[in-house]
C-alpha positions in Angstrom: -15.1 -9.3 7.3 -11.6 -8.7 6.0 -11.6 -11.3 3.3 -14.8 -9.6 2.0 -13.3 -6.2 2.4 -9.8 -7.1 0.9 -11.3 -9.3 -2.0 -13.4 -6.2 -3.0 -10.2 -4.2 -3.0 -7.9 -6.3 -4.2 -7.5 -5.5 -7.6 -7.0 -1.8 -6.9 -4.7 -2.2 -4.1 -2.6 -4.6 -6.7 -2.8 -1.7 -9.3 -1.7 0.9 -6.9 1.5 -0.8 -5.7 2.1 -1.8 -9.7 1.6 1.7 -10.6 4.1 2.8 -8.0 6.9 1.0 -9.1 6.1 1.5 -12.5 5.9 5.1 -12.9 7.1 7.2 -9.7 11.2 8.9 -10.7 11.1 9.8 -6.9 10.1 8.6 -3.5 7.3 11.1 -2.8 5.8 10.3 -6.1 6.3 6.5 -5.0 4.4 7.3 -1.2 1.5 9.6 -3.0 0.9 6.4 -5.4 0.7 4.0 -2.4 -1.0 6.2 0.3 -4.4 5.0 -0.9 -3.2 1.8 -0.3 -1.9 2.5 3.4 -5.4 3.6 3.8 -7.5 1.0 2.0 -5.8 -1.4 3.6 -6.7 0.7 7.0 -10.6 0.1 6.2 -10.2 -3.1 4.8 -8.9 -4.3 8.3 -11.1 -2.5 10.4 -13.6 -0.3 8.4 -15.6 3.1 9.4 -19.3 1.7 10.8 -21.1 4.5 10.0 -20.4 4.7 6.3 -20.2 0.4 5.3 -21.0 -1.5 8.8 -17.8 -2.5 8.8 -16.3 -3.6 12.0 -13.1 -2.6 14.2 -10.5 0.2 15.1 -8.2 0.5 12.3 -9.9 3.2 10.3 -10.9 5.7 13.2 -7.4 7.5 13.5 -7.5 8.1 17.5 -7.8 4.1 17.6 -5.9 2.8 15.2 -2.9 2.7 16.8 -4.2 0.0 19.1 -5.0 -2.5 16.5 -1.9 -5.4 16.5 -2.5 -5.4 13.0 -1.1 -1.8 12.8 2.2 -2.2 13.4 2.4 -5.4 11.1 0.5 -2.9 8.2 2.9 0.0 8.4 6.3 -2.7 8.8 4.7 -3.8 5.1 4.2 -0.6 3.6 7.8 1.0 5.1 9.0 -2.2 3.6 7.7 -1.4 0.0 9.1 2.0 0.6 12.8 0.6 1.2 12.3 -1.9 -1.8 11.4 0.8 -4.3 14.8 3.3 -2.7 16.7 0.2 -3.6 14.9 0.0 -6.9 15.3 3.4 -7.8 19.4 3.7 -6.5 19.9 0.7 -9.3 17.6 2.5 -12.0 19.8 6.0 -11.6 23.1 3.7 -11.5 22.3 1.9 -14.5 20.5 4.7 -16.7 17.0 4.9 -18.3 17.5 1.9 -20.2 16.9 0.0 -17.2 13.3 -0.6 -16.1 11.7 -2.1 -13.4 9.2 -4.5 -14.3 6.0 -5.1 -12.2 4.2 -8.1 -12.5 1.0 -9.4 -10.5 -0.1 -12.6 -9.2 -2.5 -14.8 -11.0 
């Protein structure tokens, strides 16, 4: 179910993260670009029922919590976070001539 989920948002989720590091000059415009990732990846893992018959606990908020994969999710995505301070710290110490360069997998 996750494969399936994932592979369908792959692409986007890839995008997201690029765009983040790409365009945001602050943290809060870094978190707004990679909140729908947060919570694709929170469906992808374990979807909403009702709306795609997905399977599991991560998207209902009052259950999320409980999933193991939750803590392993939000370690990622507070990782990212730290990565992109760093990032930016070396982009305002060595001027706008330095750019950060995202590229994806193939």
């Amino acid at each position: 179910m996750f494969v399936k989920s994932y592979d369908g948002q792959r692409r986007q989720i890839l995008d997201n993260v690029s765009k983040g590091f790409t365009s945001s000059q602050s943290l809060n415009t870094f978190g707004r670009n990679c909140e729908l990732v947060h919570g694709w990846m929170h469906y992808a893992i374990g979807g909403n029922e009702e709306k795609q018959g997905a399977e599991g606990h991560m998207w209902p908020v009052d259950y999320s919590a409980f999933e193991p994969l939750f803590m392993l999710l939000h370690r990622c995505y507070h990782g990212i976070s730290a990565f992109f301070s760093l990032a930016l710290i070396v982009l305002q110490q060595r001027g706008p001539s330095f750019r950060v360069v995202a590229s994806s997998p193939t």
